[in-house]
N, C-alpha and C positions, 0 to 999 in steps of 0.2 A: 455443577451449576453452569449455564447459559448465562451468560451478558451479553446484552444489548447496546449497540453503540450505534450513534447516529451523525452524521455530522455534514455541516453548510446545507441546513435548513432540508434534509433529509434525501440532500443527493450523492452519498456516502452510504453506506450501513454496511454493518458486522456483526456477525458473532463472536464472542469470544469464548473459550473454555482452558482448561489447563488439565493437561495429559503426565503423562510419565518422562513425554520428552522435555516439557513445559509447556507456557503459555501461547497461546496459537488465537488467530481473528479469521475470518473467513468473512468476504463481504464483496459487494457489485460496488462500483462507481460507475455514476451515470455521466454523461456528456459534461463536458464542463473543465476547468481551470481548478487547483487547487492547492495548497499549501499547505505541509503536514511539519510539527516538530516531532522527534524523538525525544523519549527517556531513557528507551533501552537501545543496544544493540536490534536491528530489526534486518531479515532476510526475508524479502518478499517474492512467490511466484503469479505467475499471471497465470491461470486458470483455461481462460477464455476471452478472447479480446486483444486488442492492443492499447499500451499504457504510452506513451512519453512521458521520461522522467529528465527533471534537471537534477543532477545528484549533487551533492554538497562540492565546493574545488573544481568544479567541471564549466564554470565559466558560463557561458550562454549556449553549452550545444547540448542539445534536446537528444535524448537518445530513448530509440522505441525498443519494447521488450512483446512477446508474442507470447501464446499458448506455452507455457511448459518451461519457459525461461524465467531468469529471478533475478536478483540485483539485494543489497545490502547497503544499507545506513549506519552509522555509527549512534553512538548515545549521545544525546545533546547537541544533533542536527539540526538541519532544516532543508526540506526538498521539496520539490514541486515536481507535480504530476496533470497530465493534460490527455483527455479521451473523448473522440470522434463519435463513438459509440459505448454503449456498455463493458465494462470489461469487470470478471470475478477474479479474485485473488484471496492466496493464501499467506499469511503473515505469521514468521515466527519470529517469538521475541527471547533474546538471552541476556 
């Protein structure tokens, strides 16, 4: 089964499905500021684009992630993410 996720008034979206590996999101962010919590452990790659993430403990320095690189969250986080242009990612959750 596909799920559907949306979010900040649909400049956000994903897919979601669950594999052999587990649970996996795939999804664009459009232009824009935003603030995400965890539940789970999360490891995300950037696809296509560029991301600036504030990560959880990292104070105010913004750090940009590109094509093909990833970064991880902990469970019961909070980070923020900021993009110039579109950027696709893939999200897996443990």
């Amino acid at each position: 089964m596909i799920d559907v996720n949306e979010y900040f008034a649909g400049a956000v979206k994903s897919m979601g499905y669950t594999s052999a590996e587990g649970k996996s999101t795939i999804g664009v962010i459009q232009p824009g500021e935003y603030e995400f919590d965890t539940s789970q452990h999360e490891t995300m790659k950037i696809i296509e684009g560029e991301l600036h993430v504030l990560l959880p403990g990292d104070g105010q320095t913004w750090q940009p992630f590109t094509n093909g690189q990833s970064f991880e969250v902990e469970a019961n986080k909070v980070f923020r993410v900021k993009a110039t242009k579109p950027v696709s990612y893939l999200c897996k959750y443990r």
